[in-house]
N, CA, C and O atoms as a GROMACS GRO file, in nm:
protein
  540
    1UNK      N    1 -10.810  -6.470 -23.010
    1UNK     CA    2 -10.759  -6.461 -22.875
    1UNK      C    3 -10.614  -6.509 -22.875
    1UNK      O    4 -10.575  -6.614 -22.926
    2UNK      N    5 -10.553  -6.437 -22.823
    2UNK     CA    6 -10.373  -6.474 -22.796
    2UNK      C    7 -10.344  -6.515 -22.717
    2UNK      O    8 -10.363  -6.445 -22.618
    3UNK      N    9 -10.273  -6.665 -22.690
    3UNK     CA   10 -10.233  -6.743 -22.602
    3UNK      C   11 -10.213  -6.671 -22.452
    3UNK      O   12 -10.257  -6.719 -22.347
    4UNK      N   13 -10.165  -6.591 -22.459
    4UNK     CA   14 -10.167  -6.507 -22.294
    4UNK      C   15 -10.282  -6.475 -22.243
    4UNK      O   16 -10.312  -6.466 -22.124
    5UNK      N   17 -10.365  -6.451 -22.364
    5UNK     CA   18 -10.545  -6.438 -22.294
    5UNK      C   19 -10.585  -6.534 -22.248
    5UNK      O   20 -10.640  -6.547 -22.139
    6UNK      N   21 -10.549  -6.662 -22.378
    6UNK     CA   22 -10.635  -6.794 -22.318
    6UNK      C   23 -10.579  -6.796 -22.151
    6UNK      O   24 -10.626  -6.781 -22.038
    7UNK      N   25 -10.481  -6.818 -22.202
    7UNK     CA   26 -10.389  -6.898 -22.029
    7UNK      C   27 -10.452  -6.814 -21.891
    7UNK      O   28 -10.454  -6.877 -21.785
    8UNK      N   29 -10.506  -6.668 -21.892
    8UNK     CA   30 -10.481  -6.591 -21.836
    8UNK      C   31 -10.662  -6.609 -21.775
    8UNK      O   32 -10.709  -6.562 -21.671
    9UNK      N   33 -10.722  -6.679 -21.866
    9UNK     CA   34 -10.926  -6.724 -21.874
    9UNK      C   35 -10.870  -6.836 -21.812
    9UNK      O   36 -10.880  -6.814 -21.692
   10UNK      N   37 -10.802  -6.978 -21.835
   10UNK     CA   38 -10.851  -7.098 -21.758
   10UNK      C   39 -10.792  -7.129 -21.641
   10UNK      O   40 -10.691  -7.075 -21.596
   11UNK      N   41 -10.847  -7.204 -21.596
   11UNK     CA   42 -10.876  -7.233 -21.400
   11UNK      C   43 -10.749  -7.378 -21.465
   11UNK      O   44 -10.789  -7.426 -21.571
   12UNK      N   45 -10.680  -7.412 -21.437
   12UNK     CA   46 -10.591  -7.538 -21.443
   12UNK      C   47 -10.640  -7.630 -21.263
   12UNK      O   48 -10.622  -7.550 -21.172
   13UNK      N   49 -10.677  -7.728 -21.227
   13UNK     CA   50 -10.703  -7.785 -21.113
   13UNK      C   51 -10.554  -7.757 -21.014
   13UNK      O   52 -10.469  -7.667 -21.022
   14UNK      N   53 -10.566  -7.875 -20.922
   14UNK     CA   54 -10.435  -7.848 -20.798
   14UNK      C   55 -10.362  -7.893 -20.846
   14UNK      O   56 -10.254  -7.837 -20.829
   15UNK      N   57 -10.358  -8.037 -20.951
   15UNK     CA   58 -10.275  -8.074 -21.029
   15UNK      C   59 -10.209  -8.033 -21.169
   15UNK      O   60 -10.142  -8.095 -21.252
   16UNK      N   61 -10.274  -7.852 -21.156
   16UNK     CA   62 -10.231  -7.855 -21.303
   16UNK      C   63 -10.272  -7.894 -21.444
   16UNK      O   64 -10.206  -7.902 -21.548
   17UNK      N   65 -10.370  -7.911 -21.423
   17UNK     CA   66 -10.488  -7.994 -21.554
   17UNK      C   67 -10.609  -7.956 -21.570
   17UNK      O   68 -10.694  -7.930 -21.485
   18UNK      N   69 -10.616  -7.951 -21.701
   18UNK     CA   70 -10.744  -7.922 -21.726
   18UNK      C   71 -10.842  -8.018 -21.840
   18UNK      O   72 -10.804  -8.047 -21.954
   19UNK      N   73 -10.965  -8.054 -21.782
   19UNK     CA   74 -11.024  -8.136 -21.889
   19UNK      C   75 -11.085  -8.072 -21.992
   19UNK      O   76 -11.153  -7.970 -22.001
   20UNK      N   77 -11.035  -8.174 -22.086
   20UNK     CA   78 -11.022  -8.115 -22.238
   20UNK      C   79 -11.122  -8.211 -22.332
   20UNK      O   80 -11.089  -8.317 -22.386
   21UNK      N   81 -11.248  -8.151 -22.338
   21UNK     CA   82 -11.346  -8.285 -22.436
   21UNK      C   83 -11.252  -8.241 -22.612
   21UNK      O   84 -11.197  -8.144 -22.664
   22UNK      N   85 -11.279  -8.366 -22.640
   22UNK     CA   86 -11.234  -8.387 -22.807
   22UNK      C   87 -11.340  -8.420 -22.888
   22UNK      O   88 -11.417  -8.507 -22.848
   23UNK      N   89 -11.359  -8.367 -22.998
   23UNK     CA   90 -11.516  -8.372 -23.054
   23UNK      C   91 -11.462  -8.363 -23.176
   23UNK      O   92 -11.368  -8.285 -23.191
   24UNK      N   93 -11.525  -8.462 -23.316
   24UNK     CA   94 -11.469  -8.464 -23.444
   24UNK      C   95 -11.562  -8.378 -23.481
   24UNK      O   96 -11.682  -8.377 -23.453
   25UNK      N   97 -11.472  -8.272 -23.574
   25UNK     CA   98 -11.606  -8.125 -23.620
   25UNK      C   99 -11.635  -8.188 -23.744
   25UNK      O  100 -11.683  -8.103 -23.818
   26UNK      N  101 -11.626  -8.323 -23.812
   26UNK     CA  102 -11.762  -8.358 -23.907
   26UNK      C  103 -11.869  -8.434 -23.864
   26UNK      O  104 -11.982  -8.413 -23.909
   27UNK      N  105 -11.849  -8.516 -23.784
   27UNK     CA  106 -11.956  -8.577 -23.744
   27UNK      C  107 -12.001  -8.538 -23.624
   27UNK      O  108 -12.097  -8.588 -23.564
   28UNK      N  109 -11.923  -8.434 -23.581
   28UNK     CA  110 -11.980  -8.406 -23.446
   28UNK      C  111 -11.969  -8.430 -23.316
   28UNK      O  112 -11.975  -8.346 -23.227
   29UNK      N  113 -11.940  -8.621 -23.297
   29UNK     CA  114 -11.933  -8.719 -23.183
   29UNK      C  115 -11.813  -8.601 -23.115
   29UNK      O  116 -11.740  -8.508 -23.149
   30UNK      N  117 -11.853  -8.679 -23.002
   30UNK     CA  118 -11.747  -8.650 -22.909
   30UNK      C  119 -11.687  -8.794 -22.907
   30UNK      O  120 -11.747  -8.901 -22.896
   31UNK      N  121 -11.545  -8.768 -22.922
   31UNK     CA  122 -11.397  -8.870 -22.904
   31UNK      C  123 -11.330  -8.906 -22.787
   31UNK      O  124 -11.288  -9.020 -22.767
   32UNK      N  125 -11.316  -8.803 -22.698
   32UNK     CA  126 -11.299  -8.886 -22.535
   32UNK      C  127 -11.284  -8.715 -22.477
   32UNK      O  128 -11.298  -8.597 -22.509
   33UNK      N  129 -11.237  -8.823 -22.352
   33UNK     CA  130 -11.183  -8.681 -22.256
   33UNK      C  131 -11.036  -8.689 -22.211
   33UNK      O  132 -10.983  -8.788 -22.161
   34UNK      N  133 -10.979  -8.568 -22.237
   34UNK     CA  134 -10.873  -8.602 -22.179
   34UNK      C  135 -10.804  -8.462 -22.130
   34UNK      O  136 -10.847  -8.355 -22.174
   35UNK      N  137 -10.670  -8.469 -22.017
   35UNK     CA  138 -10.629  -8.398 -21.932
   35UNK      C  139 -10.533  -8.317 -22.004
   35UNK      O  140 -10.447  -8.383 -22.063
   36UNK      N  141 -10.525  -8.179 -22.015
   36UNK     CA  142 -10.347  -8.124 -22.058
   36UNK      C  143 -10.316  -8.046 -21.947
   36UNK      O  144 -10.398  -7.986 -21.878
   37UNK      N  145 -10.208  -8.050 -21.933
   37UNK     CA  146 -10.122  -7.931 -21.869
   37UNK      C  147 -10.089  -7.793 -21.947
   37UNK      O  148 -10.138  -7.779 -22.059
   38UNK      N  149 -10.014  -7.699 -21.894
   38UNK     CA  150  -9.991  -7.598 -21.953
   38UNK      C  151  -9.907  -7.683 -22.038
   38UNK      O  152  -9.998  -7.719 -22.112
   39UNK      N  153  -9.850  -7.717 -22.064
   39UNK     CA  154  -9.724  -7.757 -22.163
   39UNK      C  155  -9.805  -7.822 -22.267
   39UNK      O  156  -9.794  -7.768 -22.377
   40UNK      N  157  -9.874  -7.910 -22.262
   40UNK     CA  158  -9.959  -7.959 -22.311
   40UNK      C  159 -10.050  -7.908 -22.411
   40UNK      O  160 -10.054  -7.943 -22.529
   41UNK      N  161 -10.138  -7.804 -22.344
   41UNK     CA  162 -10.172  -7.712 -22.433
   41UNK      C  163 -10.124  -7.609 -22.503
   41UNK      O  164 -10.193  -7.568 -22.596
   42UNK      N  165  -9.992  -7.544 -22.475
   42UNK     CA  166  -9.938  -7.472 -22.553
   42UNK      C  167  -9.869  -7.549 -22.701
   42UNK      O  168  -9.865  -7.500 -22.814
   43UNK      N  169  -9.819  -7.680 -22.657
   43UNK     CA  170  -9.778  -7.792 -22.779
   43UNK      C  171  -9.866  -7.788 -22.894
   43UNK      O  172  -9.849  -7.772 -23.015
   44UNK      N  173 -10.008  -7.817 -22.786
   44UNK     CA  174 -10.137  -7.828 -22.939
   44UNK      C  175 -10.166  -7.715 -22.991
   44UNK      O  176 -10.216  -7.716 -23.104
   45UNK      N  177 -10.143  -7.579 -22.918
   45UNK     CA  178 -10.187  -7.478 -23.022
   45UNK      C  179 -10.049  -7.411 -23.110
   45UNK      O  180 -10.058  -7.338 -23.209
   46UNK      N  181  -9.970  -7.441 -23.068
   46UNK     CA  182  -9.809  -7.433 -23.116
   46UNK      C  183  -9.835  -7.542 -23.291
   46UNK      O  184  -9.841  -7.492 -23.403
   47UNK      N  185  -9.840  -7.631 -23.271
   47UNK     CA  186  -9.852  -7.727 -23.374
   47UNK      C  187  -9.930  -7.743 -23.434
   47UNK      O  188  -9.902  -7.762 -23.553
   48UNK      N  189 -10.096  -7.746 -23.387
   48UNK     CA  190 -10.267  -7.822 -23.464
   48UNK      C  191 -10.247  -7.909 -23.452
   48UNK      O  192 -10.313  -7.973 -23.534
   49UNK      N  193 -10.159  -8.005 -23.365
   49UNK     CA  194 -10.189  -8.151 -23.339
   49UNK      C  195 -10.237  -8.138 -23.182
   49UNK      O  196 -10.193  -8.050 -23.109
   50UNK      N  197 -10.319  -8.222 -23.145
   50UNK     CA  198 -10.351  -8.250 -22.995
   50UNK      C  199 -10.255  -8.358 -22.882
   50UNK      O  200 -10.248  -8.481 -22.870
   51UNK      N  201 -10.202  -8.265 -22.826
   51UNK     CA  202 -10.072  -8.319 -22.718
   51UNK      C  203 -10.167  -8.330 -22.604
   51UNK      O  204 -10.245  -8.236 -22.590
   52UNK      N  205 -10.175  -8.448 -22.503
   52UNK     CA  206 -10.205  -8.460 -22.380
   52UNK      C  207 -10.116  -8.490 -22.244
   52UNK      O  208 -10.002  -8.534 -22.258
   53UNK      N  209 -10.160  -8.470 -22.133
   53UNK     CA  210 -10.099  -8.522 -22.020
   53UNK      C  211 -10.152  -8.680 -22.040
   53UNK      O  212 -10.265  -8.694 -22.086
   54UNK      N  213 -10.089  -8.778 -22.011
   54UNK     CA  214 -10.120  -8.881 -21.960
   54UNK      C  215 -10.059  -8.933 -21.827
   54UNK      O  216  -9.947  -8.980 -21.808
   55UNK      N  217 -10.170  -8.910 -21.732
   55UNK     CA  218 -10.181  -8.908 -21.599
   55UNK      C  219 -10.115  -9.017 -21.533
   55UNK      O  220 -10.038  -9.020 -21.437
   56UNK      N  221 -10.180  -9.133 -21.630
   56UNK     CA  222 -10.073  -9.254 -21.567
   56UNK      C  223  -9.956  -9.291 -21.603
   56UNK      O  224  -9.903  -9.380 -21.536
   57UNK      N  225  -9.881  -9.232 -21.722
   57UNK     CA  226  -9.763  -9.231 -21.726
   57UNK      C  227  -9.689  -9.113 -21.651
   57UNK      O  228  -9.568  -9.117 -21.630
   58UNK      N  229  -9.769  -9.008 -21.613
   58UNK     CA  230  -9.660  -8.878 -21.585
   58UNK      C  231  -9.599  -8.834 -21.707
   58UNK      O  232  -9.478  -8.839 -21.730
   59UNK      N  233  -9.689  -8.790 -21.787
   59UNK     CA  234  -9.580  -8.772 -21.933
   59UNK      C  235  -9.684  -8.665 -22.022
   59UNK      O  236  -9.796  -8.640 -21.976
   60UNK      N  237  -9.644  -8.615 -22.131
   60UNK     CA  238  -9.677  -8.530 -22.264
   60UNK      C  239  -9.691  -8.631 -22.330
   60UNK      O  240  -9.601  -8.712 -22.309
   61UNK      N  241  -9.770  -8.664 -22.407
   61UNK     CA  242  -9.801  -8.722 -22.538
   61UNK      C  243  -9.874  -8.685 -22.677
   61UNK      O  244  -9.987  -8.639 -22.663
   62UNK      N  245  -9.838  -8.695 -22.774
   62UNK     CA  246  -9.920  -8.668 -22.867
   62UNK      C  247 -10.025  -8.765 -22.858
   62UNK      O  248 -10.003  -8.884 -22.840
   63UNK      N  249 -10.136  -8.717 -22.868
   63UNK     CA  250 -10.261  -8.800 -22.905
   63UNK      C  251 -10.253  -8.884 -23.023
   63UNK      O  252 -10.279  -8.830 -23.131
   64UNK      N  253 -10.217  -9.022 -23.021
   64UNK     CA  254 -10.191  -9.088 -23.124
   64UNK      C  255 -10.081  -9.110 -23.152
   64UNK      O  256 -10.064  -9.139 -23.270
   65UNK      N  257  -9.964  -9.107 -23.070
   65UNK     CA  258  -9.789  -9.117 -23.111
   65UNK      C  259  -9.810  -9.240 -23.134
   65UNK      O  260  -9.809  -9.269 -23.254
   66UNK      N  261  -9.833  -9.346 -23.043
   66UNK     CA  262  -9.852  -9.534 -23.114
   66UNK      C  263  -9.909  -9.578 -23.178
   66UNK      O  264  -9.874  -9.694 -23.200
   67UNK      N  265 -10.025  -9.533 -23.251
   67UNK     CA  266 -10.118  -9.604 -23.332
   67UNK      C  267 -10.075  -9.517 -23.446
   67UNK      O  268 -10.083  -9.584 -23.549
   68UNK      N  269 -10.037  -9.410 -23.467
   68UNK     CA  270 -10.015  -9.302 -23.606
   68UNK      C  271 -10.207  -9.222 -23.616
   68UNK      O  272 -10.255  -9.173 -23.719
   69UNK      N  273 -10.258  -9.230 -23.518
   69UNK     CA  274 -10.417  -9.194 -23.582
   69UNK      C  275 -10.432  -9.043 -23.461
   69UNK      O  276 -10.535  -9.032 -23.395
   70UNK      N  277 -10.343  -8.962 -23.451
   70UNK     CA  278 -10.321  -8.842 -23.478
   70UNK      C  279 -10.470  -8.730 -23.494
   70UNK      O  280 -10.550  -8.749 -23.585
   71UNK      N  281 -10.487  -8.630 -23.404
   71UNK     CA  282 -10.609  -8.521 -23.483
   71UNK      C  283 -10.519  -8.398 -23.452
   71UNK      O  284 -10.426  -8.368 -23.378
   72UNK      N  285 -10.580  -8.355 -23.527
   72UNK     CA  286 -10.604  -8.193 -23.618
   72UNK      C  287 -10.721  -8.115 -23.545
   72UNK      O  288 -10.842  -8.133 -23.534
   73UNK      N  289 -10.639  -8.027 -23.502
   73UNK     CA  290 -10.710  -7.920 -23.452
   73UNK      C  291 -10.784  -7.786 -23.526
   73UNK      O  292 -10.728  -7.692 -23.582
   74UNK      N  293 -10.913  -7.806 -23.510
   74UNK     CA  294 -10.969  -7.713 -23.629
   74UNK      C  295 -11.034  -7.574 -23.543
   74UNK      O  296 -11.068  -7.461 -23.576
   75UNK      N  297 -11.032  -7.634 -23.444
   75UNK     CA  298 -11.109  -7.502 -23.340
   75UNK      C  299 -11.091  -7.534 -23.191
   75UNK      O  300 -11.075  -7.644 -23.139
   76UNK      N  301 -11.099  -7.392 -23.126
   76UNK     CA  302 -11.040  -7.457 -22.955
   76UNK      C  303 -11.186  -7.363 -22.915
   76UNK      O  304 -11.228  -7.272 -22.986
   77UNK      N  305 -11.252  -7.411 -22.777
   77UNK     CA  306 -11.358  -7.338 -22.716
   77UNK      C  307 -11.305  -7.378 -22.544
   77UNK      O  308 -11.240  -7.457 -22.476
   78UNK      N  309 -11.392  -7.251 -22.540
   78UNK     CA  310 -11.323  -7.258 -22.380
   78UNK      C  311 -11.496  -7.281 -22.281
   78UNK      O  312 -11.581  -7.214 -22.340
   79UNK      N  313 -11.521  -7.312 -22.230
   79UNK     CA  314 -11.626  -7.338 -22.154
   79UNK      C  315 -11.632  -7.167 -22.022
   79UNK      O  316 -11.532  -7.118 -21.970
   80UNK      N  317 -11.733  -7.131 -22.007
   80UNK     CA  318 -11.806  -6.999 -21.940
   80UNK      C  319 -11.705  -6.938 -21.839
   80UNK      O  320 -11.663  -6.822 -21.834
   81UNK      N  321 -11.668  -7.074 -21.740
   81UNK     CA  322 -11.560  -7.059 -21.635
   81UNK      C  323 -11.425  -7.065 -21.667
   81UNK      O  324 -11.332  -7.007 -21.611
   82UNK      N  325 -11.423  -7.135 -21.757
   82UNK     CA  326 -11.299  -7.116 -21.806
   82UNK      C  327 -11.182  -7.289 -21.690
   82UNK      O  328 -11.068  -7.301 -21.646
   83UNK      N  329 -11.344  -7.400 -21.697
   83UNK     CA  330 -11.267  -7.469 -21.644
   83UNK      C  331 -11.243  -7.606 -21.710
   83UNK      O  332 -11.204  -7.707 -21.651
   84UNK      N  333 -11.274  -7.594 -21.860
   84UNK     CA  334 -11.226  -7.699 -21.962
   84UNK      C  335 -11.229  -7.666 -22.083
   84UNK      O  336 -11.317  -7.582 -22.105
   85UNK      N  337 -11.173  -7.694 -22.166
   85UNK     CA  338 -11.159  -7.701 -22.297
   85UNK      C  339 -11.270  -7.810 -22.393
   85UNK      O  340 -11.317  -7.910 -22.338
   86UNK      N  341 -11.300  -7.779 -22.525
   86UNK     CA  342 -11.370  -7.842 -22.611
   86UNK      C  343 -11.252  -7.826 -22.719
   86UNK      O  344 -11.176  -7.729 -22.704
   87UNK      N  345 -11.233  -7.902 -22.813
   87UNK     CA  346 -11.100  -7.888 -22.900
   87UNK      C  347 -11.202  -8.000 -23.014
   87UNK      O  348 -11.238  -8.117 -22.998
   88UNK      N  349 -11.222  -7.919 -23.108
   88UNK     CA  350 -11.307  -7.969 -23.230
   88UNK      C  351 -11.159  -8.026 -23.355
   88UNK      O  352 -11.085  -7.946 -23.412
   89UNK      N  353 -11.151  -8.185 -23.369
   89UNK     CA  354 -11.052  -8.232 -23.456
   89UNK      C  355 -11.093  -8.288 -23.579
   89UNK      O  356 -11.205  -8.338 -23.590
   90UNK      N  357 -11.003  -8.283 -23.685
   90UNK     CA  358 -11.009  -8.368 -23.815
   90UNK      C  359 -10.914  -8.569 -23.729
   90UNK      O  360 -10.800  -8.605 -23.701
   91UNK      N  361 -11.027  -8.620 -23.726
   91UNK     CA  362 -10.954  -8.733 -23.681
   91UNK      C  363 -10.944  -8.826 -23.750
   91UNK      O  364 -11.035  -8.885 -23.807
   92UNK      N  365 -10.791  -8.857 -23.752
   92UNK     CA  366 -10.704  -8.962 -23.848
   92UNK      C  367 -10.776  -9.084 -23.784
   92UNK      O  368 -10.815  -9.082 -23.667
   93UNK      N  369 -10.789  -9.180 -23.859
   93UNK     CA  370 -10.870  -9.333 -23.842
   93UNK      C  371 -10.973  -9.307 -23.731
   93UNK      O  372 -11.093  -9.286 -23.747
   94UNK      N  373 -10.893  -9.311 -23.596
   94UNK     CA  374 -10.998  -9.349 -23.483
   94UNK      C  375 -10.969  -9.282 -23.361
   94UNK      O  376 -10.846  -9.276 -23.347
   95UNK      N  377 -11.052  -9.210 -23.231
   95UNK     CA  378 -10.960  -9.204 -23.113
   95UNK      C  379 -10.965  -9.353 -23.021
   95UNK      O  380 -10.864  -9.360 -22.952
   96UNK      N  381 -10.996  -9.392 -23.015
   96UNK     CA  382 -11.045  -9.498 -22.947
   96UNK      C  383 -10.906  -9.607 -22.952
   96UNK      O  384 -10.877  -9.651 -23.063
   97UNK      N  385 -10.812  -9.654 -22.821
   97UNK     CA  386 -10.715  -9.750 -22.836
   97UNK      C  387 -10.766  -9.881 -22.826
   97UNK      O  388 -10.688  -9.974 -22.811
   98UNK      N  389 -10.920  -9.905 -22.835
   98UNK     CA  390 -10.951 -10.042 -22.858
   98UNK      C  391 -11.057 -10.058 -23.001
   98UNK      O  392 -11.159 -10.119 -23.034
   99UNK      N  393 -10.964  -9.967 -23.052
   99UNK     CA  394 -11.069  -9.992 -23.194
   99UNK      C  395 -11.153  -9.922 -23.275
   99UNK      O  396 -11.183  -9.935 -23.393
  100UNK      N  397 -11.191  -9.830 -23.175
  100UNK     CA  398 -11.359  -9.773 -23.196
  100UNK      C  399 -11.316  -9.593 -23.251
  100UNK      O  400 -11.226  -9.527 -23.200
  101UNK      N  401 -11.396  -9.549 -23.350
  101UNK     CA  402 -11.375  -9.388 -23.387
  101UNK      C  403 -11.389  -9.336 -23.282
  101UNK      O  404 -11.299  -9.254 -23.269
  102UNK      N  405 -11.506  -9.339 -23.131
  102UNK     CA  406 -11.509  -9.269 -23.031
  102UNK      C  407 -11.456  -9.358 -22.895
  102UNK      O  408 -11.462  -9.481 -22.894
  103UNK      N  409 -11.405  -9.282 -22.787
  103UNK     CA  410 -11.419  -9.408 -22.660
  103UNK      C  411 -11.568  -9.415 -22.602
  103UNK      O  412 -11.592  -9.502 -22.519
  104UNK      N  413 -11.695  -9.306 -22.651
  104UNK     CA  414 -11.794  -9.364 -22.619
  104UNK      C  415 -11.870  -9.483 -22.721
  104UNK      O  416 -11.952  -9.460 -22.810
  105UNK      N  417 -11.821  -9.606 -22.681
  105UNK     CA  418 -11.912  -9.663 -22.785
  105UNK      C  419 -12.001  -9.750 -22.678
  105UNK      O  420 -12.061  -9.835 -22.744
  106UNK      N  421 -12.026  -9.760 -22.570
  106UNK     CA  422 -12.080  -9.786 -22.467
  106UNK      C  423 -12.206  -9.755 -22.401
  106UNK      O  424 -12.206  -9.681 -22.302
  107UNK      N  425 -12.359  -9.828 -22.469
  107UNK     CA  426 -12.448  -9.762 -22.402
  107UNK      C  427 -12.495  -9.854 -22.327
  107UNK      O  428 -12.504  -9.977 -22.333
  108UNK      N  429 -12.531  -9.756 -22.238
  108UNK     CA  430 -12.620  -9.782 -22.166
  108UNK      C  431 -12.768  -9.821 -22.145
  108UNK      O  432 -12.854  -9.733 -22.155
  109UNK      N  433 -12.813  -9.983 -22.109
  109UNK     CA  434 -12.890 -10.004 -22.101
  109UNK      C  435 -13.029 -10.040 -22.027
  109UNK      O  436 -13.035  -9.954 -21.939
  110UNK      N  437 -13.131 -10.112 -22.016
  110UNK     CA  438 -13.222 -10.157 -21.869
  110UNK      C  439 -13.099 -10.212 -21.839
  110UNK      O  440 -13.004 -10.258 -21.902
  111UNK      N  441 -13.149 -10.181 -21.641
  111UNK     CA  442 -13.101 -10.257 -21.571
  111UNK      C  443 -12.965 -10.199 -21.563
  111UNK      O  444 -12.909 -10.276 -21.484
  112UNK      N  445 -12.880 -10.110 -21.597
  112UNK     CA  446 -12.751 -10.060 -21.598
  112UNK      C  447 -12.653 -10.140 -21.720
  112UNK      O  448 -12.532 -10.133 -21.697
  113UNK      N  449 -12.687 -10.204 -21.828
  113UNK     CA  450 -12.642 -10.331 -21.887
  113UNK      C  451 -12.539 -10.218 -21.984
  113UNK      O  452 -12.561 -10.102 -22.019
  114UNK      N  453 -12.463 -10.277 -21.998
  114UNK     CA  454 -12.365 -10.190 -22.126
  114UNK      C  455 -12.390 -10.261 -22.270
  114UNK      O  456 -12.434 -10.376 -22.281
  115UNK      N  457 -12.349 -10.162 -22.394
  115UNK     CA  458 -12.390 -10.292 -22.477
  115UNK      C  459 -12.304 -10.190 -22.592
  115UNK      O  460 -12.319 -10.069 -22.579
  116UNK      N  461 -12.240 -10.228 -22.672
  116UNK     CA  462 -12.110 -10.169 -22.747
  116UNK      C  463 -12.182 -10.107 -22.884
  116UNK      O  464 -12.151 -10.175 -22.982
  117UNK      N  465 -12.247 -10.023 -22.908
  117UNK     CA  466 -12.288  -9.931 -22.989
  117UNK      C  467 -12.276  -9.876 -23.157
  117UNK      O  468 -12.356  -9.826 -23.236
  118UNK      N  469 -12.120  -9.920 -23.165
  118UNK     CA  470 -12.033  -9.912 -23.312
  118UNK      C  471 -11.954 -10.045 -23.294
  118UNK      O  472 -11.943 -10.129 -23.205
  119UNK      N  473 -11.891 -10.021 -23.448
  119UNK     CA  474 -11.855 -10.118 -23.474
  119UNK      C  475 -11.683 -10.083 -23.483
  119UNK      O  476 -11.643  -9.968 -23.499
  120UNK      N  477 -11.608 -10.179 -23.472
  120UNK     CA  478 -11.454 -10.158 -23.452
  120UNK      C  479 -11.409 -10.048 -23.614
  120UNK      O  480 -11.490 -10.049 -23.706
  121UNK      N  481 -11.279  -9.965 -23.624
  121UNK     CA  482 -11.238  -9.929 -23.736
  121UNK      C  483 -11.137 -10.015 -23.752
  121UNK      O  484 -11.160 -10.104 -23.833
  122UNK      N  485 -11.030 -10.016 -23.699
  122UNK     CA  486 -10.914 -10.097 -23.709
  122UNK      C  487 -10.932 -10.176 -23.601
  122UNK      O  488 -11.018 -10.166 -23.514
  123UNK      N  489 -10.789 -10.304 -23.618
  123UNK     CA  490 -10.784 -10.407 -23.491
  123UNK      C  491 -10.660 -10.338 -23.414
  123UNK      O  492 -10.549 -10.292 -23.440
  124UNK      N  493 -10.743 -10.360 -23.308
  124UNK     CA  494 -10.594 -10.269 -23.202
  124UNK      C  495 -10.466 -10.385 -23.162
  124UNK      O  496 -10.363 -10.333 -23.118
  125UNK      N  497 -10.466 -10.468 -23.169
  125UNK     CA  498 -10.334 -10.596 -23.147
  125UNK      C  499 -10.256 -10.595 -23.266
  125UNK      O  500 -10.139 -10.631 -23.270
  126UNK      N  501 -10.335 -10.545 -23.385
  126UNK     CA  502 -10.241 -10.566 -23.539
  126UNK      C  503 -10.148 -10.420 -23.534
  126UNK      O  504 -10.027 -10.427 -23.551
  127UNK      N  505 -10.219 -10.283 -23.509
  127UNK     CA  506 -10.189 -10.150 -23.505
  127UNK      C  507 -10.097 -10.130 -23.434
  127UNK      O  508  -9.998 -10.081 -23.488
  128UNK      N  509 -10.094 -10.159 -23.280
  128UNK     CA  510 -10.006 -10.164 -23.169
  128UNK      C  511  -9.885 -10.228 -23.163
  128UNK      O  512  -9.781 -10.181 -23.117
  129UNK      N  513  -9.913 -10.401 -23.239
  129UNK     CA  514  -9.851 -10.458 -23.240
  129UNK      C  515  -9.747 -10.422 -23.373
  129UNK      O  516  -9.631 -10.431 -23.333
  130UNK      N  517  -9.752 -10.388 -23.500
  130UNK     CA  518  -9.686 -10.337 -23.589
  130UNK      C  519  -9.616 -10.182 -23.561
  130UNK      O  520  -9.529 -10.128 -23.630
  131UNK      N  521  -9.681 -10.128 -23.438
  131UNK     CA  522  -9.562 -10.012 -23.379
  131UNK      C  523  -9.496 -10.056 -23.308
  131UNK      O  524  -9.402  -9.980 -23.285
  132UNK      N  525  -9.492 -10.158 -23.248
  132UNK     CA  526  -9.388 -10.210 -23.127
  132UNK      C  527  -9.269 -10.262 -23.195
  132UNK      O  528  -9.160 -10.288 -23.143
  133UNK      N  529  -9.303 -10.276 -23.320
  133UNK     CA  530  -9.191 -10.347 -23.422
  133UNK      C  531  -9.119 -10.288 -23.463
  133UNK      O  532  -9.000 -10.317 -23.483
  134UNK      N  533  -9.206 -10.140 -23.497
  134UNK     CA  534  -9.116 -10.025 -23.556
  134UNK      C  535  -9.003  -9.951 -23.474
  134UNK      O  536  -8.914  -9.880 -23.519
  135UNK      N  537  -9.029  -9.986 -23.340
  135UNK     CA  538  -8.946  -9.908 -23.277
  135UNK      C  539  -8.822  -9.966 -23.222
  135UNK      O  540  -8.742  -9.895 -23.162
   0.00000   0.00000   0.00000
């Protein structure tokens, strides 16, 4: 499919965004959710790296510009309506900015109880903190 097809299949919201699940195609997990814009998505299929909107900055980002843990885009799926994306990655260390390979590491338990599921990959104060240096 050629970028004018895709663009031409998805519904973008009032804001211009569309949710985009991230799923590592070896293990499968799903890695988080997150928003792109047109710009956004044309970046990640332009490159094989995954570029997002980040909503609370107002900004483009590469997925992973501060930590260096970066994915690779191995496959894009479009959902029936055409009103989100699935984007299957090779993911560098972790997605998770507090540590974790997924941001679901959070289950759910009796009683509504949360209870943290995996175990950390890296420490996020050492990672963060050694890019703040670099720059």
């Amino acid at each position: 499919m050629t970028i004018p097809n895709l663009k031409s299949v998805l519904q973008f919201d009032g804001r211009g965004l569309i949710p985009t699940v991230i799923q590592d195609a070896k293990s499968k997990k799903v890695l988080t959710l997150c928003y792109l814009n047109q710009e956004a998505l044309s970046k990640s299929l332009q490159t094989g790296k995954v570029y997002v909107f980040r909503r609370s900055q107002n900004r483009l980002m590469l997925k992973g510009e501060t930590s260096g843990h970066v994915q690779h885009i191995t496959r894009v799926q479009v959902d029936c309506e055409g009103k989100s994306l699935l984007f299957l990655v090779r993911q560098h260390v972790a997605a998770c900015h507090e540590g974790y390979f997924s941001c679901y590491v959070r289950r759910v338990g009796p009683e509504g109880r949360l209870r943290v599921s995996d175990k950390r990959v890296f420490n996020p104060s050492t990672v963060y903190a050694r890019r703040k240096q670099r720059a």
